[in-house]
N, C-alpha and C positions, 0 to 999 in steps of 0.2 A: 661433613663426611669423615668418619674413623681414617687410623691409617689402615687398618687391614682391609677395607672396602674398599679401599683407594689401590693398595696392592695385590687384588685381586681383579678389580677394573683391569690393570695395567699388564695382568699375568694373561689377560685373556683378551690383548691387544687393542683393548680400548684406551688409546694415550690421548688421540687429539679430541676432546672434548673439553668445554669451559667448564669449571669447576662454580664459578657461580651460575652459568645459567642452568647446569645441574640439578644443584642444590636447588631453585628456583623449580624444578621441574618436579624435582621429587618432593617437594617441602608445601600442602597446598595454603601453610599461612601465608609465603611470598604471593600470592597467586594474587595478580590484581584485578578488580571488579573489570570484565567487558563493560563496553560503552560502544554504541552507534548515531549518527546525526545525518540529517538527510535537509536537502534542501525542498522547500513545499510541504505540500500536505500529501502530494504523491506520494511523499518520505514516509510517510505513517503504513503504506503498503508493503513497499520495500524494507523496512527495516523489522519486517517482519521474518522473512527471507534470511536477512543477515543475523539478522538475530538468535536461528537455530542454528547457525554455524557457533554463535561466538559462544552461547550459554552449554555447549558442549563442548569446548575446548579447543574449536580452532581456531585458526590463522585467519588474523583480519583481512589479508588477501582474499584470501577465498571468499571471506562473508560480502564486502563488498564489490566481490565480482556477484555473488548468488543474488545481490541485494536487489543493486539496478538492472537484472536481468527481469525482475518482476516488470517492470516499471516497460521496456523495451517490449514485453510479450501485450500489453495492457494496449486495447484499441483504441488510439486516441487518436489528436492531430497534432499533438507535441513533441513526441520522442517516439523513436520505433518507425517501422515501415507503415506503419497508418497514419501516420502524421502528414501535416502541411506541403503540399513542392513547394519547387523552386519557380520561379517568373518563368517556368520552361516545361513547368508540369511533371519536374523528377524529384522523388523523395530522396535526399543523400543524405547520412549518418554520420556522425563527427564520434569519438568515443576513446576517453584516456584511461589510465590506469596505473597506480604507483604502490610500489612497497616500499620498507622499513629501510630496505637496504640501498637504496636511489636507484633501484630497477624500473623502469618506465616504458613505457609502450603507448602508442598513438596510431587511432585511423581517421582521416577525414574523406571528405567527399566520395565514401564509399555509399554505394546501389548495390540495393536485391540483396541483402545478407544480416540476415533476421538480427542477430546479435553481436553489432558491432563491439561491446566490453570485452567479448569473448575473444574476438580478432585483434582487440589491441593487446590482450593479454598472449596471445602466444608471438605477437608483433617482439615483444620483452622478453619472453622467453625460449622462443624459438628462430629469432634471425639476428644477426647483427647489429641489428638498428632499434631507430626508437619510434620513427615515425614514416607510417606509409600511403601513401593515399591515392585517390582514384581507381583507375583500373588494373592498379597495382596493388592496391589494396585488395578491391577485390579476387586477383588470381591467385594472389598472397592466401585469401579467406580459400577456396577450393583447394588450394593446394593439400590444407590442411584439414581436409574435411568439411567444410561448410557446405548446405547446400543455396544453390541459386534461388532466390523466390519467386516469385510474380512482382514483372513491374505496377502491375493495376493500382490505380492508386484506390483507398478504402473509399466507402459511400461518401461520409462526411466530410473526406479531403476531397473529394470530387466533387461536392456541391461550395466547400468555401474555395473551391478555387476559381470555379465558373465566374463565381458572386465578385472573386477581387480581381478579375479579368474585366469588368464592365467598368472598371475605372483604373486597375494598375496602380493604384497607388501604393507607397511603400510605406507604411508608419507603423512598426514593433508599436503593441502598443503596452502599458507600463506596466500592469499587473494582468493578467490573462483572467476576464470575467467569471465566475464561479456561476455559471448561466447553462452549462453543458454537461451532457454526461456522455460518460466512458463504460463500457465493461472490460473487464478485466478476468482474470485467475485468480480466487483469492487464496495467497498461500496458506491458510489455516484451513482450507477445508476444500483445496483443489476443487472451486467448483466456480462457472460462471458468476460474477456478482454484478449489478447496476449500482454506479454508485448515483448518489442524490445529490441534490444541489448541495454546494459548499463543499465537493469533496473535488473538485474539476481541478486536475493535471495543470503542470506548466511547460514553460517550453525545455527547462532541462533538469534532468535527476542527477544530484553531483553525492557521493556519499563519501564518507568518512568514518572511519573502527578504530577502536585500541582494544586488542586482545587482552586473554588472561596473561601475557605475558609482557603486558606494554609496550607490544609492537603496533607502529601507527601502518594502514596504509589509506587510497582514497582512490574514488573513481566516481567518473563524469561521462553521461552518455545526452545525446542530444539528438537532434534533427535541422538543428539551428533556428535561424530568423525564419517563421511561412512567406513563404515569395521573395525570397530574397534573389540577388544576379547568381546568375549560373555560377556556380567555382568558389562562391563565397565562403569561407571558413570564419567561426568565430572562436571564442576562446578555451571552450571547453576540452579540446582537443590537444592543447599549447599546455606543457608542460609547466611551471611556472606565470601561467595564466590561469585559466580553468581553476587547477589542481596544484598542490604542489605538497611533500612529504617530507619533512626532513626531522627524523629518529630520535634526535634529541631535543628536541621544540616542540614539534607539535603537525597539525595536518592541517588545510583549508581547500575547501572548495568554493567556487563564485557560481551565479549563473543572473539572469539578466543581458543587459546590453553590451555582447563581446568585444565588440571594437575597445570601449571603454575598458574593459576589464585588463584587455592585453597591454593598451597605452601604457600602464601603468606595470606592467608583468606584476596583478593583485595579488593571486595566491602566493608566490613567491616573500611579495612584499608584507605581507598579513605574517609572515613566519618570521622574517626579521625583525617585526615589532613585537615579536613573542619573545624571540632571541634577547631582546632586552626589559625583557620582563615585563612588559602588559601583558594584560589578561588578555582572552581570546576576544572578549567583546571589545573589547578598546581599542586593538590592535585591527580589528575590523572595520572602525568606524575612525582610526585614523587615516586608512586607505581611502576609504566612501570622501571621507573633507578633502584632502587629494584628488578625487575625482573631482568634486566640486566645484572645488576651485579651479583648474582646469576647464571645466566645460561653461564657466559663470553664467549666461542666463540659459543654455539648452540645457542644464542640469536639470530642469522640470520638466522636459521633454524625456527623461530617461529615468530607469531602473537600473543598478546593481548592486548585487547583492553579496557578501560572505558570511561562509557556515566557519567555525574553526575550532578545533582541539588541543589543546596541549598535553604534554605528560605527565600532570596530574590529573587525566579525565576530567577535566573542566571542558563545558562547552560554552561559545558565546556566538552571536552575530550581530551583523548589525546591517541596514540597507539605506541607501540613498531617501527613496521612497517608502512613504507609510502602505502595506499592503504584503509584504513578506513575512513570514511564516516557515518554520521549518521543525522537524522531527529530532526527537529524539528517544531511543532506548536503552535503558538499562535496567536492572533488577529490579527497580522500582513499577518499570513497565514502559509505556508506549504513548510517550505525549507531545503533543504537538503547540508549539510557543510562538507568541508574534516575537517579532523584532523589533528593537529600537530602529528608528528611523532619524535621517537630518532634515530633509526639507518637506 
């Protein structure tokens, strides 16, 4: 920028502004390629969604709140109010969300409130706090506008619930069969779709953006474990579990077996291996050997997984188990990658 553009900026009281992010704004050779990553194949829907946010120019924020809101309207028994109950027959929503700037917000064991991303997002920028839950949560959500839904639980949560009441038994199991289908919204052509085998939901949509302007954010929505104890929270919601952001590193998302993920605060820990320069896959599947190790022989009893970004729009992941899959977009388009796996 000239001096005279600068002292005309300055004559017409524009002083506090950054002179490189500026130039960055005005200049569009700074402009860096958008990137989005989604966890699953669900991801491939979603980041559809975010994806018109980012190739127009906005804030990663917004793309990955628009993103997993696809995913949250989509009738399934994974995420969303048509997903799985609880051992008690109530669907409750977990749901994080994070920017560039370590602005964070959290809801857990929130009921009836279509889309919990949206509630953690004004959780960050509308209250004090970071994390709200229960029916605090929920009064939180009305206060703000949301409206109350139906408790009914959907057809096909109604009939797997009946089915795991004739035994109770509790066993996540490691990758969710690609045996079912869903409909959905689809964002390119707002109209009902079926999807066909192999395109079947998981139990969480964690997403991750770097804007044109290299800002990371990330967000995670869930329904958690189907039947799990009443009150149960998993990781997706836990800031430094789930999700975790930090600006000059890079972004990760987890989803799989929460408990595991928290042990270990993954997401968090996935970004300090970034911090010392692994790549994103590396740094992913250092945490997964930590899990490992850890759980020695019920580590084949379980799934988890991480998606990650750094600040060179590098994506990687890596999972415990063979059978994870997750999205990515950018310029190039809309593809969906297995994972390296360990065991």
């Amino acid at each position: 920028m000239d001096r005279r553009k600068f002292i005309n900026l300055s004559g017409l009281g524009i002083t506090s502004f950054s002179i490189p992010n500026f130039i960055q704004s005005t200049n569009p050779s700074n402009l860096i390629q958008p990137i989005v990553a989604s966890t699953w194949d669900a991801g491939m829907r979603a980041n559809v969604a975010a994806w018109e946010v980012l190739k127009n120019g906005g804030q990663a924020l917004d793309a990955v709140e628009q993103g997993v809101m696809v995913t949250e309207n989509e009738i399934n028994c994974c995420v969303g109010l048509d997903a799985n109950p609880d051992r008690d027959g109530f669907v409750t929503l977990d749901a994080s969300i994070m920017d560039h700037q370590f602005n964070c917000g959290s809801v857990a064991f929130l009921e009836r409130i279509k889309h919990p991303i949206s509630v953690a997002r004004k959780v960050m920028e509308k209250s004090p706090h970071v994390f709200l839950v229960g029916a605090g949560a929920q009064a939180f959500a009305l206060a703000n506008g949301f409206k109350l839904e139906s408790g009914t639980l959907s057809e096909q949560a109604n009939k797997n619930y009946k089915a795991w009441l004739k035994t109770s038994n509790y066993q996540p199991v490691i990758n969710v069969e690609k045996n079912q289908s869903v409909t959905y919204n689809d964002p390119a052509f707002n109209a009902p779709k079926k999807l066909t085998d192999g395109e079947w939901n998981h139990d969480t949509i964690g997403m991750i953006a770097m804007d044109q302007f290299g800002n990371l954010s990330g967000s995670c929505t869930t329904s958690g474990a189907g039947f799990k104890m009443r009150g149960r929270v998993g990781d997706s919601p836990i800031i430094g579990a789930g999700l975790y952001v930090d600006n000059e590193v890079g972004a990760v998302v987890a989803t799989g077996q929460g408990e595991d993920v928290i042990r270990v605060a993954g997401a968090s820990a996935v970004v300090e291996w970034m911090r010392q320069g692994k790549s994103p896959e590396l740094a992913c599947k250092l945490v997964v050997e930590k899990i490992n190790r850890i759980k020695k022989e019920k580590a084949k009893d379980i799934q988890v997984c991480f998606v990650a970004i750094n600040k060179k729009g590098i994506v990687g992941a890596y999972a415990l188990q063979k059978g994870f899959n997750f999205s990515v977009y950018n310029k190039e388009g809309n593809t969906l990658k297995d994972a390296g796996y360990l065991i």
